[in-house]
C-alpha positions in Angstrom: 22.5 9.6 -30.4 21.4 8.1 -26.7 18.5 5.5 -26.3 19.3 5.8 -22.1 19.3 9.5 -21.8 17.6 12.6 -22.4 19.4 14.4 -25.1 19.0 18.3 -25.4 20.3 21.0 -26.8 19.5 25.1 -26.6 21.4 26.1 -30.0 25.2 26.2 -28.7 25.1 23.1 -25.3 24.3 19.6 -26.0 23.4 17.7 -22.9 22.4 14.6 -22.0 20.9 13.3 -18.7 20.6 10.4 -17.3 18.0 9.5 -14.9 18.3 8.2 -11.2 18.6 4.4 -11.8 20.8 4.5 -14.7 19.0 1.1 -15.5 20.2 1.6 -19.7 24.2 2.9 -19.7 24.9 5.9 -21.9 28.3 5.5 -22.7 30.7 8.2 -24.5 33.9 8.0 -26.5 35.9 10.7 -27.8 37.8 10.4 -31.3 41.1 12.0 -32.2 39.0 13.7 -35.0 37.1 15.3 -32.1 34.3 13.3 -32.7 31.9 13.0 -29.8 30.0 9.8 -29.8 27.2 8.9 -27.1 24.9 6.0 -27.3 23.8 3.0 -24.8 26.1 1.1 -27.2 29.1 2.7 -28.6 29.6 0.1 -31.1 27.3 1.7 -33.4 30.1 4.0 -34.7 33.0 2.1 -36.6 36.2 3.6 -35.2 39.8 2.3 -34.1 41.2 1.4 -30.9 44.4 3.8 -31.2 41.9 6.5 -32.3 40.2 6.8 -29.0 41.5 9.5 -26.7 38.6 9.2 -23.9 36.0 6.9 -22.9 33.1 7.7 -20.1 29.8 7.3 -19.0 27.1 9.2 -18.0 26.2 8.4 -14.5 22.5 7.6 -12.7 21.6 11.2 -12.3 24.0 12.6 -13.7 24.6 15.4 -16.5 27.4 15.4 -19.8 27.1 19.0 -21.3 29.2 20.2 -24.5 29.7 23.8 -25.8 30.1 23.4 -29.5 31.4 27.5 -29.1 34.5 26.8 -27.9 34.7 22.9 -27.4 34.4 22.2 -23.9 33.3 19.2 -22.3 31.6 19.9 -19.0 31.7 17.0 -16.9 28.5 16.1 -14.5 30.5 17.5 -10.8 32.1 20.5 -12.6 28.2 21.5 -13.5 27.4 20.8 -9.5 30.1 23.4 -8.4 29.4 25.9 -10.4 25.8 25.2 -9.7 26.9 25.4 -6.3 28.6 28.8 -5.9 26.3 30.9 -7.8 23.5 31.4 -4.5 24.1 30.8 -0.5 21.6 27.4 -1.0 22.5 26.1 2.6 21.9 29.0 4.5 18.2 29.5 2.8 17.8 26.0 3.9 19.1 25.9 6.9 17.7 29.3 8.0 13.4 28.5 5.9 12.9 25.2 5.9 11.8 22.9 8.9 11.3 18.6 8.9 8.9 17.4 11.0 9.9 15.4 13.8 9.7 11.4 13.2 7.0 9.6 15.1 9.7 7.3 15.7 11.6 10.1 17.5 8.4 11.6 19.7 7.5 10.5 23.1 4.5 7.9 23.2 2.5 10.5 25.2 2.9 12.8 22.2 1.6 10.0 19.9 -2.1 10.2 20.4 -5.1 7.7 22.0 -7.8 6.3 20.5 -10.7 8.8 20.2 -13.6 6.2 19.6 -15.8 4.3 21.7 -16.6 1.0 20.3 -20.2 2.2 19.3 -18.7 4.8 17.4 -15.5 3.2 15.9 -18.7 0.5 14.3 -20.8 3.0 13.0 -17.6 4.4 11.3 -16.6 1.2 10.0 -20.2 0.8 8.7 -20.1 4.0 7.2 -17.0 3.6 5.1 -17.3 0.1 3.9 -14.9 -1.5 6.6 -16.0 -5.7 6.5 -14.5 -7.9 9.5 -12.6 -9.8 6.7 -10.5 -6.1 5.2 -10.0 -5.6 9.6 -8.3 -9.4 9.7 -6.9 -9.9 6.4 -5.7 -6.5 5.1 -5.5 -4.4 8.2 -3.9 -6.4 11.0 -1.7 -8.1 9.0 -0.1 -4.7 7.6 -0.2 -3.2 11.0 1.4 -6.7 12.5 3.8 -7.7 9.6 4.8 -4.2 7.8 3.3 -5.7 4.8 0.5 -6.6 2.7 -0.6 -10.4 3.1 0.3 -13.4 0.6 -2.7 -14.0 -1.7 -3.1 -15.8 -4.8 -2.7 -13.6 -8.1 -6.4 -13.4 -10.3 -9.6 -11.9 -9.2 -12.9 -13.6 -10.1 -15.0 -11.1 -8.4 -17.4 -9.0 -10.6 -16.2 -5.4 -11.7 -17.0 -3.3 -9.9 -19.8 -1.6 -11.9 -20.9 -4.7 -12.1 -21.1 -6.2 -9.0 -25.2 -5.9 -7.2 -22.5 -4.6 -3.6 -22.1 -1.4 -2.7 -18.6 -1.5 -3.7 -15.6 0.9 -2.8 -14.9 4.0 -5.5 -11.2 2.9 -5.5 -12.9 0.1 -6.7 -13.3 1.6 -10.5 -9.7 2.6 -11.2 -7.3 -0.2 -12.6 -3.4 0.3 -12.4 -1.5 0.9 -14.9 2.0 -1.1 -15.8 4.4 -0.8 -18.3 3.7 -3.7 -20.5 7.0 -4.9 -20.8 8.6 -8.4 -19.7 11.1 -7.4 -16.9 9.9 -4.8 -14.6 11.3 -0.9 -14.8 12.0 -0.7 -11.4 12.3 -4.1 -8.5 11.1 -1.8 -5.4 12.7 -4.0 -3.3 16.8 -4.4 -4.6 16.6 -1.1 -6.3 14.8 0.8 -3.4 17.7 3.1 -2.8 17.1 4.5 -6.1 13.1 5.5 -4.7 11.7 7.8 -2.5 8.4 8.7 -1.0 9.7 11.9 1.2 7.2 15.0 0.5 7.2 18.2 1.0 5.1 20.9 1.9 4.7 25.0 1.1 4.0 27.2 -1.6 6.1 26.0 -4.9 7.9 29.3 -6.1 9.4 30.0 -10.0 11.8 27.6 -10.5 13.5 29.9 -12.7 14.1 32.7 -9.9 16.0 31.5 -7.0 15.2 33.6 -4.5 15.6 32.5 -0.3 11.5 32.1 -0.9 12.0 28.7 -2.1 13.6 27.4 0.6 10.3 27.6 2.6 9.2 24.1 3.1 8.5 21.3 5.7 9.9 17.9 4.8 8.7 14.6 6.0 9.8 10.6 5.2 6.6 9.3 4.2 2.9 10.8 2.2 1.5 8.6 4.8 0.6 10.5 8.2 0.6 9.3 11.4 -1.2 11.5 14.2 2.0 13.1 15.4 2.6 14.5 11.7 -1.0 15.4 11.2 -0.7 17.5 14.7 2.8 18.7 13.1 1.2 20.4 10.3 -1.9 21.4 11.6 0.4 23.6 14.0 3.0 25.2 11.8 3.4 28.7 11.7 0.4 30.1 10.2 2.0 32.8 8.3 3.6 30.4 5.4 1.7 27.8 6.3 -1.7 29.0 7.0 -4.3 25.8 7.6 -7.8 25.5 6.7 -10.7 22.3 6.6 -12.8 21.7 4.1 -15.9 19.3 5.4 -16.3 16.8 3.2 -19.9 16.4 4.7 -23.0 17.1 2.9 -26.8 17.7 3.9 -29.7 15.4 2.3 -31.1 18.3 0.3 -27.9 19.1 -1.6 -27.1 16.2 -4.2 -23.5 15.4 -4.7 -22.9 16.5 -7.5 -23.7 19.9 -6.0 -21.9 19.2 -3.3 -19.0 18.8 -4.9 -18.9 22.3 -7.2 -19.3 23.6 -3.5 -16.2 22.4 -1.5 -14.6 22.6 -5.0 -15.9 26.6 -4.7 -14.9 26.9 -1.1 -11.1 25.4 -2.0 -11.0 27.9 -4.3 -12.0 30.6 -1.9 -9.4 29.3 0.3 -6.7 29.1 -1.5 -7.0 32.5 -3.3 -7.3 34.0 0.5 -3.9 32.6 1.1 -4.2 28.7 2.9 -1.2 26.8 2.7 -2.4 23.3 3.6 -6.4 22.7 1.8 -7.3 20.0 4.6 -10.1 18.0 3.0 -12.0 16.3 5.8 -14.5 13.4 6.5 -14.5 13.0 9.7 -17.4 14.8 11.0 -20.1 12.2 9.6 -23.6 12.8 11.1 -26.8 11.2 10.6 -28.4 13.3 8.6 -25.4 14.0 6.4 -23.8 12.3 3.6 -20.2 11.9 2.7 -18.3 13.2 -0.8 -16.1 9.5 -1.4 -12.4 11.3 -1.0 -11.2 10.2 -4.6 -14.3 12.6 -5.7 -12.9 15.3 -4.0 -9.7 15.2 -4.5 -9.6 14.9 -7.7 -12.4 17.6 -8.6 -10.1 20.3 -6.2 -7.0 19.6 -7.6 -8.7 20.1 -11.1 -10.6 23.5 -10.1 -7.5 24.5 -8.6 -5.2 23.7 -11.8 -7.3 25.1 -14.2 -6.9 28.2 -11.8 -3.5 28.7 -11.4 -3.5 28.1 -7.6 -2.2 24.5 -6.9 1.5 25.1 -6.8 0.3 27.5 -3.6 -2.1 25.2 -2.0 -0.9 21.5 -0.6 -4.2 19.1 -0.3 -3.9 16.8 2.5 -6.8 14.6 3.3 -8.1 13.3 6.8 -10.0 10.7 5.5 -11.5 7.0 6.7 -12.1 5.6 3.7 -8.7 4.6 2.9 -7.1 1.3 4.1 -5.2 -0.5 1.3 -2.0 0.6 -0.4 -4.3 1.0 -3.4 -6.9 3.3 -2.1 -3.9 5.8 -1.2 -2.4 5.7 -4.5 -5.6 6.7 -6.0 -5.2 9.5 -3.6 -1.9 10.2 -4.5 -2.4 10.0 -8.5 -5.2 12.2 -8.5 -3.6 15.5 -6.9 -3.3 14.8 -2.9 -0.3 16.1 -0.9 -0.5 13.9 1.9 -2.9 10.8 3.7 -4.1 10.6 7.3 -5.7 7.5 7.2 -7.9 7.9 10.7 -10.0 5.3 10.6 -7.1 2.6 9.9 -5.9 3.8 12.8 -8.5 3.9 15.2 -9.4 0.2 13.7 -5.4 -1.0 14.9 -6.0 0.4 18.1 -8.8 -1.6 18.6 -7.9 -4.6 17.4 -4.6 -4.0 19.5 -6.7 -4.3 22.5 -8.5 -7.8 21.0 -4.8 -9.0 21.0 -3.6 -8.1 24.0 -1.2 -5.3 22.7 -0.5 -2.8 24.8 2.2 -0.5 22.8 0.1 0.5 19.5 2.9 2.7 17.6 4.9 -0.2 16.7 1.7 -0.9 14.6 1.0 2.3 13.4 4.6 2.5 12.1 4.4 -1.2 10.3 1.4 -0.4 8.9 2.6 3.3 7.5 5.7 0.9 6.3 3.7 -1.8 4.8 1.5 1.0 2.8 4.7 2.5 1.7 6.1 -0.4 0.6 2.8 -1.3 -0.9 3.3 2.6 -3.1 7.0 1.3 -4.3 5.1 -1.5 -6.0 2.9 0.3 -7.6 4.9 2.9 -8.7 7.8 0.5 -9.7 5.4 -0.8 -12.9 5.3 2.6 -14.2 8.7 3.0 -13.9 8.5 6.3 -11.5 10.9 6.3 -8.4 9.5 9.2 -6.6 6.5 9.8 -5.0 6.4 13.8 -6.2 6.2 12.1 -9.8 3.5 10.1 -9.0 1.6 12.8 -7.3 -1.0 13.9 -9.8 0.2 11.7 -12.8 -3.3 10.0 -12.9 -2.0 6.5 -13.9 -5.1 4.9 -14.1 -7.8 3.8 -15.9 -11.3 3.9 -15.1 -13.9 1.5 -15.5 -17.5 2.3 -15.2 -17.8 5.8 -14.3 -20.1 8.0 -16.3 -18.7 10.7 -18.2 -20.1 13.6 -16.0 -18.5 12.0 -12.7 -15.0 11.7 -15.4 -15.3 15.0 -16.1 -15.7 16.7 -12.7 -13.7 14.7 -10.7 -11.3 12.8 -12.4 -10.6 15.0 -15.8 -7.7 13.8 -18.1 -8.1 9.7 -16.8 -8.7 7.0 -19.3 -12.4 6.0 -19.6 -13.2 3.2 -22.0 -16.4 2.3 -20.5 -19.4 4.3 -19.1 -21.7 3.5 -15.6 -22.3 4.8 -12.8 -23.3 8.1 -12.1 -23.3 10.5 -9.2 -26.8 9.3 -8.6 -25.9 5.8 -8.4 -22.5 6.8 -6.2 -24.8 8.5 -3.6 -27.1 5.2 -3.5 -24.5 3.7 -2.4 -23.4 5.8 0.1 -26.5 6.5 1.6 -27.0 2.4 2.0 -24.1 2.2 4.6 -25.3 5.4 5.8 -28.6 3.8 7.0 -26.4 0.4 8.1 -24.0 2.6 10.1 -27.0 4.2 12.1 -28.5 0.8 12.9 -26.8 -0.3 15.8 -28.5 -3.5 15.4 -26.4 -4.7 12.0 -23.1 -5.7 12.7 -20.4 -5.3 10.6 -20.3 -7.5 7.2 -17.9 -9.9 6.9 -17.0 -9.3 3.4 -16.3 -11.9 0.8 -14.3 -9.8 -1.4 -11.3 -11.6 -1.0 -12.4 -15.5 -0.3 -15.9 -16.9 -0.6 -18.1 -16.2 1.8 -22.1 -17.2 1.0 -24.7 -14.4 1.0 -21.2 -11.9 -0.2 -19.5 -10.8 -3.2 -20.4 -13.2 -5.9 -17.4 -15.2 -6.8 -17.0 -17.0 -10.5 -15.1 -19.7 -8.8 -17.5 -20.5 -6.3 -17.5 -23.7 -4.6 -20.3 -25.4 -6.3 -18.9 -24.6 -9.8 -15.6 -26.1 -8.9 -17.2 -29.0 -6.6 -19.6 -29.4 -9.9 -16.5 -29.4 -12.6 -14.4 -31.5 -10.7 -16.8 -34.4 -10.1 -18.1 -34.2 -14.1 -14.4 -35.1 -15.0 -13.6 -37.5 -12.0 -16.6 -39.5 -12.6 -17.0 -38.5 -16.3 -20.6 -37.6 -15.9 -22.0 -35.2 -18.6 -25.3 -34.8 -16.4 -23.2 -33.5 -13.9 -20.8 -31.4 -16.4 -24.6 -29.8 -17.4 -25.1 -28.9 -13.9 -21.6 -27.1 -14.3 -22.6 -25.4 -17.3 -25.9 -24.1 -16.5 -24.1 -22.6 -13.0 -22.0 -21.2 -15.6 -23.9 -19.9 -18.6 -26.8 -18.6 -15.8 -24.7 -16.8 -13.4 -24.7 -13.1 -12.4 -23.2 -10.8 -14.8 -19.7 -11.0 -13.6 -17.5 -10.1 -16.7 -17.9 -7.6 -19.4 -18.3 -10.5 -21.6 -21.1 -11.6 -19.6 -23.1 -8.5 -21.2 -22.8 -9.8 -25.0 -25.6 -11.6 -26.4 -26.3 -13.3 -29.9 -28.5 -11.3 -32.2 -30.8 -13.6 -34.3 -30.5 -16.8 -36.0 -28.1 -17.9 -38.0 -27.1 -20.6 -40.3 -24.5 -23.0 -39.7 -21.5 -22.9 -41.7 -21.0 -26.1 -43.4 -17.6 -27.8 -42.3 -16.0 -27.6 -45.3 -16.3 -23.9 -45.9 -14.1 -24.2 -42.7 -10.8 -23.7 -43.2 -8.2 -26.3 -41.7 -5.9 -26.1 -39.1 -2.8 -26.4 -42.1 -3.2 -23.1 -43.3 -4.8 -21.5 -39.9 -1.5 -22.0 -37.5 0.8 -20.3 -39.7 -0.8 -16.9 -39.2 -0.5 -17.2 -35.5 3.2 -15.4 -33.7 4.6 -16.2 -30.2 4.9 -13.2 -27.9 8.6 -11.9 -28.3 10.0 -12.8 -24.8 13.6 -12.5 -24.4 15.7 -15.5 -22.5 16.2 -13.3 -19.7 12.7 -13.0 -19.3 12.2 -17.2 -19.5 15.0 -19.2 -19.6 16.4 -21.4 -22.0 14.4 -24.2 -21.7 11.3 -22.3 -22.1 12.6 -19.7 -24.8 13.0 -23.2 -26.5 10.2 -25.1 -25.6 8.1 -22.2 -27.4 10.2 -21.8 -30.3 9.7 -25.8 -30.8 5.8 -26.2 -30.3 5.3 -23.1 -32.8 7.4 -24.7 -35.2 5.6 -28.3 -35.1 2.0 -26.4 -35.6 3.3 -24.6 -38.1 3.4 -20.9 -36.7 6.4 -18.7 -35.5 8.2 -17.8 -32.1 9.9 -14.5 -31.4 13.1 -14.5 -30.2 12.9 -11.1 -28.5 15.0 -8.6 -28.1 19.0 -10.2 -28.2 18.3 -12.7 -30.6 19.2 -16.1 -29.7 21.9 -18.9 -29.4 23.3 -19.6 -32.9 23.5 -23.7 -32.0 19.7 -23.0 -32.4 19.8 -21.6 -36.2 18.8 -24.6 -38.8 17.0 -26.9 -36.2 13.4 -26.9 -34.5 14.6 -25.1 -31.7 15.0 -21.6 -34.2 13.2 -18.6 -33.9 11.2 -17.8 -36.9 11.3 -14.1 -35.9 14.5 -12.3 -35.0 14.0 -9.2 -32.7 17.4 -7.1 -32.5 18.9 -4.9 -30.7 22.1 -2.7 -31.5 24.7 -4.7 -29.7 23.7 -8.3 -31.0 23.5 -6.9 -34.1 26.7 -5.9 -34.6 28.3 -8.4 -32.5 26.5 -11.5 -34.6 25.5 -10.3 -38.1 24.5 -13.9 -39.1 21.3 -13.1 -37.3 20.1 -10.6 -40.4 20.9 -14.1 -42.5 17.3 -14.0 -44.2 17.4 -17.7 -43.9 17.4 -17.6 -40.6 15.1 -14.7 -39.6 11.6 -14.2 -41.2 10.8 -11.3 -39.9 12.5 -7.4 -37.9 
């Protein structure tokens, strides 16, 4: 058995493999009576010491195979060699594959200028949502730190499907985590063990090595800077063959329609032979709209999966809307290759100048590096290390999108909760439109982030806090009124905001109530181990549940036995192999109420 590795067999080979981290150990031992044992703890087979004739491991990435034909144990580097001498790998590689050229390693003339004018670089801005407190906060503090800014954890802004804005679409999709107590990966000790290098070209059988599959172009980062966009875009056209997909749409297409075209036109594309499916919104005009880039990427990739054609077709997107490490995971989750981020760039450049920079690529390179570090986070609470497992994996939920929009764009994604539909997307769109071709408007501060009056409604605004604070300083319930009504009368912020009580009802009487005696004993702890705490608060739980009258959960390990028979005890025993069979006086049912 193995709770760390991933055990297979084909009839006659048992394997087991172990992924990169090796986080869990899968340890082997080998029994004069031949006896192969495997586990994350050996200790749940009962053999001698003098009976043992060899003990192992299985190593992060690493492979232990057995052939029950004639008994051989094939150890992880003897798999490699053979692996290793069956086809001429490094001369397909060195003779088909290319890596682009770092932007660390190119000349500054080769690095690219600024392209906008101040008038335009605004009406951009406009356009795509950009507020003067995302360009100080977010922006220039990635592109002059090389990582995202300090804030505090919580968000009392309204969802947003429910906020009266015109709000981002990266907006609607929530992260997901691994709900456990310790994190599966810590992006920054274990970051050796993750990678964001990509790749580009068609993908080939896996099963038939040929030299074909060898021809790729590798690069560091899914995050482009302008000398890697100009890299690709000039590759040799025969493997890598080009093409732009305008992401641009006229007023009398809707964008719904819109969207079945480009998603048509991909198709087209990528039957005809196109390498590298460019989806582009950068030429915005005035009496066009723009398809949000989530939209499209995730209805291509769909069209093109349900097609057969993605593993021949690499979607990289030139896009301005993305800014934030989360926009480009979006991106990322919901089928896209690689991420120029224009506009972010353009924005630096500017603000460069405001700061009396002169050298911009340090900039661009700390912002790149503060995205990417931005990506290891995210991925890290799914436990995923690489970027190509990210890619497509759709970890995310959304909130408020309509079923239709769900289906075309984003097929497959958790959707609890219904809104907004392409109509009300395209609203939205076409109100910075108008702002973005007013040269008059200037660009919003924001209010997204901190309070900022006339913005994004806040449920910790100023005068609810001023209002609550001075009802219990002064302990004046006309005041603490003022707090509720503020309260009970705001906006709708949370989805709790949209419940209501139907009719009236008649109170129950008190003593129909039942008391506190018999209501505390049906309430549990969370089970939190002491690695996850620490002793004083593993206790400090165990003891307040105990005195009400409920029970704590040790969680997983059990506990220290000076604990047993006091207040400080666990009612609830959580165990794992190893305790268990270390310390069998934690099954002692008066000790443990509960598995």
């Amino acid at each position: 058995m193995a709770s760390a590795g991933i055990v297979m067999t084909n009839g006659r080979h048992a394997a087991c493999a172990v992924d990169r981290n090796g986080l869990r150990p899968s340890r082997y031992v080998i029994t004069k009576d031949r006896i192969l044992t495997l586990a994350s703890e050996v200790g749940i087979w009962d053999y001698a010491a003098d009976e043992v004739i060899e003990k192992g491991r299985v190593g992060p990435g690493e492979l232990l195979v057995l052939d029950t034909v004639n008994g051989r144990l094939y150890q992880s580097f003897e798999i490699d060699n053979d692996l290793k001498r069956r086809h001429p790998y490094k001369e397909w590689m060195s003779k088909n594959s290319q890596t682009l050229v770092p932007a660390e390693n190119i000349d500054p003339s080769r690095q690219g200028e600024s392209g906008f004018d101040s008038k335009t670089l605004l009406q951009y801005q406009k356009q795509f949502g950009f507020t003067r407190e995302e360009l100080e906060q977010v922006i220039w503090v990635l592109a002059s730190k090389g990582e995202e800014a300090i804030g505090s954890m919580g968000d009392d802004t309204p969802m947003a499907v429910l906020s009266k804005k015109s709000r981002s679409l990266y907006d609607y999709f929530r992260q997901k985590f691994a709900q456990v107590t310790n994190p599966p990966i810590d992006p920054l000790r274990e970051k050796h063990v993750m990678s964001l290098a990509t790749c580009v070209g068609r993908e080939q059988n896996l099963f038939s090595e040929t030299t074909g599959n060898a021809y790729r172009v590798m690069f560091n980062s899914p995050i482009l800077l302008f000398s890697d966009f100009n890299q690709l875009l000039g590759l040799d056209s025969t493997n890598y063959r080009a093409n732009t997909v305008d992401l641009n749409y006229d007023a009398h297409e809707s964008l719904e329609q819109a969207i079945h075209r480009i998603t048509d036109e991909a198709e087209r594309l990528a039957r005809s032979g196109t390498t590298l499916l460019v989806l582009s919104d950068r030429a915005v005009a005035q009496n066009a709209q723009v398809i949000p880039a989530a939209m499209a990427v995730g209805a291509v990739q769909t069209r093109l999966v349900d097609k057969s054609l993605r593993c021949d077709t690499n979607i990289i997107v030139e896009t301005a809307s993305a800014r934030d490490p989360h926009h480009f995971a979006v991106l990322l989750g919901f089928g896209a290759t690689a991420i120029y981020p224009y506009l972010a760039y353009e924005s630096i450049s500017a603000m460069a100048k405001s700061h009396q920079v002169e050298d911009v690529t340090p900039l661009m390179l700390n912002f790149r590096y503060g995205i990417e570090k931005g990506l290891r986070k995210i991925m890290s609470k799914m436990g995923i290390s690489t970027v190509g497992s990210y890619r497509c994996s759709q970890q995310f939920e959304a909130v408020g999108l309509a079923r239709d929009v769900i289906e075309l764009c984003f097929k497959g994604v958790i959707s609890r909760i219904e809104g907004v539909s392409f109509e009300h997307i395209a609203n939205d769109q076409k109100i910075l439109h108008t702002a973005a071709y007013r040269a008059h408007i200037p660009l919003p501060q924001g209010g997204l982030l901190k309070y900022v009056e006339g913005g994004e409604y806040h449920a910790f605004n100023p005068d609810v806090v001023n209002t609550l604070q001075s009802s219990l300083k002064n302990q004046d319930y006309v005041e603490y009124k003022k707090f509720a009504r503020l309260v009970d009368d705001r906006p709708i912020a949370t989805l709790r905001d949209l419940i209501g009580i139907k009719g009236q009802l008649d109170p129950v009487d008190t003593d129909n109530v039942e008391g506190v005696e018999t209501l505390y004993p049906r309430f549990d702890s969370a089970a939190m181990s002491i690695g996850a705490l620490s002793p004083e608060a593993h206790e400090a739980l165990a003891v307040a549940m105990n005195r009400l009258g409920g029970r704590s959960n040790s969680g997983e390990g059990g506990e220290d036995a000076n604990r047993f028979n006091s207040e400080r005890n666990s009612a609830i025993k959580q165990i794992a192999s190893k305790p268990l069979w270390r310390n069998r006086a934690l099954l002692d049912p008066r000790r443990c109420t509960a598995n």
